[in-house]
Residue frames as qw, qx, qy, qz and C-alpha x, y, z in Angstrom:
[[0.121, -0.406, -0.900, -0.107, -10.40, 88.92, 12.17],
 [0.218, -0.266, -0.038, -0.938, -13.50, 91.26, 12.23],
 [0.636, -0.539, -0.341, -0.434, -15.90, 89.06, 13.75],
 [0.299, -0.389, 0.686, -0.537, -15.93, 88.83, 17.52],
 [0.333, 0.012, -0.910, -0.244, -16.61, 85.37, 18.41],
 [0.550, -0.446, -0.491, -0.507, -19.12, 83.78, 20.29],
 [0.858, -0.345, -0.327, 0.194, -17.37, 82.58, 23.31],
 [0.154, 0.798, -0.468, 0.347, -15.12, 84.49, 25.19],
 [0.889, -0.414, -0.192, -0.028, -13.23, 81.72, 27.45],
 [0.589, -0.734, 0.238, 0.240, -10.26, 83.66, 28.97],
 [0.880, -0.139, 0.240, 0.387, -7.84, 81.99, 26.28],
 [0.151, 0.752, -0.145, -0.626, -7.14, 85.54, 23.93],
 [0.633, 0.221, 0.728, 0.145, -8.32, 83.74, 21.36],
 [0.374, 0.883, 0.274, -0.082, -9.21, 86.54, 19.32],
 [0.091, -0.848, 0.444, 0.273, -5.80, 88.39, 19.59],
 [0.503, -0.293, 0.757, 0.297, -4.27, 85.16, 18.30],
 [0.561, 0.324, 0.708, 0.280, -6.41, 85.26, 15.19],
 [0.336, 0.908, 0.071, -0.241, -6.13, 88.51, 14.38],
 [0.094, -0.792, 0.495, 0.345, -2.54, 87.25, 13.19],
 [0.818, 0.278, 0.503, 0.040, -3.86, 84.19, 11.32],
 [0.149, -0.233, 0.616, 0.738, -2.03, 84.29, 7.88],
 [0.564, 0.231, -0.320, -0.725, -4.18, 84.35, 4.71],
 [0.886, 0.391, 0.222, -0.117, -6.05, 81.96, 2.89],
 [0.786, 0.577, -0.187, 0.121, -3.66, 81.84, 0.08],
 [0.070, -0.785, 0.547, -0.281, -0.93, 81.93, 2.58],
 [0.708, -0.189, 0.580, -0.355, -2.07, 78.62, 3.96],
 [0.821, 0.561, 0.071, -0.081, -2.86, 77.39, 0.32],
 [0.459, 0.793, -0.381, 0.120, 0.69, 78.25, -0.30],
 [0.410, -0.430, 0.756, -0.275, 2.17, 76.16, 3.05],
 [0.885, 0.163, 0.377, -0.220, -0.23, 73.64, 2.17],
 [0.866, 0.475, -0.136, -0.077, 1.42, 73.11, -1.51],
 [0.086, 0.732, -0.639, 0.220, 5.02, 73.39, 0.35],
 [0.550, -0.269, 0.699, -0.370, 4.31, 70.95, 2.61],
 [0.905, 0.341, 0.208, -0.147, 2.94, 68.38, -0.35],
 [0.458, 0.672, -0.566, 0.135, 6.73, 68.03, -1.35],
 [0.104, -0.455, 0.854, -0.228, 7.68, 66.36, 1.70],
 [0.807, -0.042, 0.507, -0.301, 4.42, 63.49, 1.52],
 [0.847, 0.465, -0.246, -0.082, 5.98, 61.76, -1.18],
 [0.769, -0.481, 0.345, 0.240, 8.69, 59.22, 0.01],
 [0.745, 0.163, 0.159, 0.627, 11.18, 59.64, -3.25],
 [0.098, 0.904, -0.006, 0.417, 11.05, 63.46, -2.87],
 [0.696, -0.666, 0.246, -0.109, 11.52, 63.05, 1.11],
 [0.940, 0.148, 0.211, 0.223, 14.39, 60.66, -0.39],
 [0.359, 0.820, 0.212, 0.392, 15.78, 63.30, -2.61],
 [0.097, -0.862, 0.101, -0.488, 15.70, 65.80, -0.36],
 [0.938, -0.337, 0.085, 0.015, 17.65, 63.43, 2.10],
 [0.784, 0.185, 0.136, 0.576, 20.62, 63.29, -0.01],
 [0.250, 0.749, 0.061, 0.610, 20.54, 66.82, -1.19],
 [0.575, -0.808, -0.090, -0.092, 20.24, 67.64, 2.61],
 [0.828, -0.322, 0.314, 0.335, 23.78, 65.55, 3.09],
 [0.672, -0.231, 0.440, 0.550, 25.39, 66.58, -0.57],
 [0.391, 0.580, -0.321, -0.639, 25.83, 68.34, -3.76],
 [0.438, -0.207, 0.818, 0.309, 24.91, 65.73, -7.04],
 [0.155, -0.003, -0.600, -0.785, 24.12, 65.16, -10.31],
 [0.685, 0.149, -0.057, -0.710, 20.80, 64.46, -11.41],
 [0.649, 0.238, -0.689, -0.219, 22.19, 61.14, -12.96],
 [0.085, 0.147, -0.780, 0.602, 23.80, 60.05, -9.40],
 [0.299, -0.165, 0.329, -0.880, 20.51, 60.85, -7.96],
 [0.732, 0.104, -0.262, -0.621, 18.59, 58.74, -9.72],
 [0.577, 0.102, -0.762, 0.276, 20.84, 55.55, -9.23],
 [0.037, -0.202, 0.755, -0.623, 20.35, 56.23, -5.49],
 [0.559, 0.133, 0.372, -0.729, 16.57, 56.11, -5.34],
 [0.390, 0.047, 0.898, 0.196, 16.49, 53.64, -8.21],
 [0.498, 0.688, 0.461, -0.257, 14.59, 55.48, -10.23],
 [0.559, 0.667, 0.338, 0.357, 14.39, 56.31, -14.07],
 [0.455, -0.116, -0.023, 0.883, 16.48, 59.58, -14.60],
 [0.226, -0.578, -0.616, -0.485, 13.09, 61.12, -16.35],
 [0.429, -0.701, -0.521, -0.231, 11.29, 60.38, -13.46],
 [0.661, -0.330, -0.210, 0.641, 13.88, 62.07, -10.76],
 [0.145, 0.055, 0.140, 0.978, 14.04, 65.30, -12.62],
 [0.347, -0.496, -0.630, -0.487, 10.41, 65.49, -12.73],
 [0.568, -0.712, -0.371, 0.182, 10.39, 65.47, -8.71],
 [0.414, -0.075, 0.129, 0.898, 14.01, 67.78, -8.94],
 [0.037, 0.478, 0.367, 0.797, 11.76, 70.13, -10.98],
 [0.484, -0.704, -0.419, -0.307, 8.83, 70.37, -8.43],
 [0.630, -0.404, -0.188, 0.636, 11.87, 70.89, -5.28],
 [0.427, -0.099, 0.108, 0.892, 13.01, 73.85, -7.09],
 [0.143, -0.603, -0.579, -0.529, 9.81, 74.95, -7.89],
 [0.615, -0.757, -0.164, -0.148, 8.82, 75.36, -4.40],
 [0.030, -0.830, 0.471, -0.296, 13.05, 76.82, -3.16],
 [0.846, -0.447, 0.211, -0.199, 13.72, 74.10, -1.68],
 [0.777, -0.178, 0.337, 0.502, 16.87, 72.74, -3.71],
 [0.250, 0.859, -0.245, -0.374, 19.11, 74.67, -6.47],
 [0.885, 0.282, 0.240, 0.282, 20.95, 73.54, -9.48],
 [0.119, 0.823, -0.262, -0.490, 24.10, 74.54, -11.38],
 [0.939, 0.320, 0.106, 0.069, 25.29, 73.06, -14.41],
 [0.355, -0.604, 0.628, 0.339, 29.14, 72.07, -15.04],
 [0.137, 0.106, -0.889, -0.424, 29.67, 70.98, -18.89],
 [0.476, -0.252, -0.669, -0.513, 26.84, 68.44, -19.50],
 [0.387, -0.441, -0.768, 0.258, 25.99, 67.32, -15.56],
 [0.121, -0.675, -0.034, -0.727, 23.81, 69.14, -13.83],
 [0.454, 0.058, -0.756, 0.469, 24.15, 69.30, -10.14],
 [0.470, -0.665, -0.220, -0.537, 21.51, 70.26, -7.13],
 [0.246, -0.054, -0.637, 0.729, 21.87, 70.83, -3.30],
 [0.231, -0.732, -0.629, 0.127, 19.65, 72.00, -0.76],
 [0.008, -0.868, -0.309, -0.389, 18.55, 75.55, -1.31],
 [0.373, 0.015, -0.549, 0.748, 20.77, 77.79, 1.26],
 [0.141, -0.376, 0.043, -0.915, 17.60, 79.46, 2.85],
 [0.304, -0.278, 0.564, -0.716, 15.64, 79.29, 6.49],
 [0.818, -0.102, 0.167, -0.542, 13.14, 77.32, 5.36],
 [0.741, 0.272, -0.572, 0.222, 15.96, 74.28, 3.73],
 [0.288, 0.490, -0.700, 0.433, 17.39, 74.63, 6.54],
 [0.529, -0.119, 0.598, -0.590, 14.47, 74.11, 8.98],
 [0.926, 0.105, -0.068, -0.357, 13.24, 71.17, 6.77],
 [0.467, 0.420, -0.692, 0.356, 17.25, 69.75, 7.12],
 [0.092, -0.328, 0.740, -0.580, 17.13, 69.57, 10.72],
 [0.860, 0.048, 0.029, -0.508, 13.23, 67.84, 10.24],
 [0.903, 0.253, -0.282, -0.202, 14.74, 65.39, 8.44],
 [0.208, 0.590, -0.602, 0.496, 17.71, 64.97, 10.41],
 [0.219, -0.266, 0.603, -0.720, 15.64, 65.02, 13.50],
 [0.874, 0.148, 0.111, -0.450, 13.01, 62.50, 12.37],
 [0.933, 0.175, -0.306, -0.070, 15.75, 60.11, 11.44],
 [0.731, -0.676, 0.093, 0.016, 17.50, 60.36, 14.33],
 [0.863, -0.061, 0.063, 0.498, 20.69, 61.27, 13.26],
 [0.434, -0.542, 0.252, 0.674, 23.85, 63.77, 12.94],
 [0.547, 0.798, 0.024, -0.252, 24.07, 65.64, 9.78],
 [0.883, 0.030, 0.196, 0.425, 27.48, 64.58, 8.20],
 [0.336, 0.677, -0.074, 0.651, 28.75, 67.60, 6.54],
 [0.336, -0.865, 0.209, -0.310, 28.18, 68.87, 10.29],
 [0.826, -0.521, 0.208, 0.050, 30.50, 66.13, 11.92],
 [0.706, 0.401, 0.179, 0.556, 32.55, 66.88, 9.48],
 [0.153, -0.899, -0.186, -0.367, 32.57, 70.37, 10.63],
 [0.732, -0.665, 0.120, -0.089, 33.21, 69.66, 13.68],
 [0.927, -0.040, 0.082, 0.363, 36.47, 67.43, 13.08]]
């Protein structure tokens, strides 16, 4: 940050914004974060969190249209958050193996108050 501010109140306010991320850095959190306000993504990404599965599977859980699942599938992978591989005709998806899947796993985990299965499974 080049301007010096108006106030100086003790709090090294400046030093702390001279490490502000971009604009388009924010812009780019901002569209990451718009994956989890939707409650059949947040769904989704629930399962995927907990398992590898098809696309078909996926749908049946959330009760939605297979269409409309792959549509939200697309926009996950879009933004790293899940991966796919295909076996014969099914394709299959899981949660992305990288820092930020993993901190949004333990979110979701930790916002439904519960144990990750694959980990107590782990564990056993």
């Amino acid at each position: 940050m080049s301007n010096k501010l108006p106030h100086d109140h003790g709090k090294n306010t400046e030093e702390i914004l001279s490490q502000m991320p971009s604009e388009e850095e924010f812009i780019e959190a901002a569209n990451l974060f718009k994956q989890l306000d939707d409650g059949t993504r947040l769904r989704i990404l629930w399962i995927l969190c907990h398992t590898e599965e098809c696309g078909i599977n996926i749908a049946s859980a959330v009760e939605m249209s297979p269409a409309a699942v792959a549509h939200h599938l697309r926009s996950l992978k879009l933004h790293g958050l899940i991966t796919s591989r295909r076996e014969g005709k099914e394709v299959y998806y899981k949660l992305a193996e990288t820092d930020l899947a993993d901190l949004i796993h333990k979110m979701i985990d930790s916002y439904f108050e519960m144990v990750c299965p694959t980990d107590q499974l782990a564990k056993d």
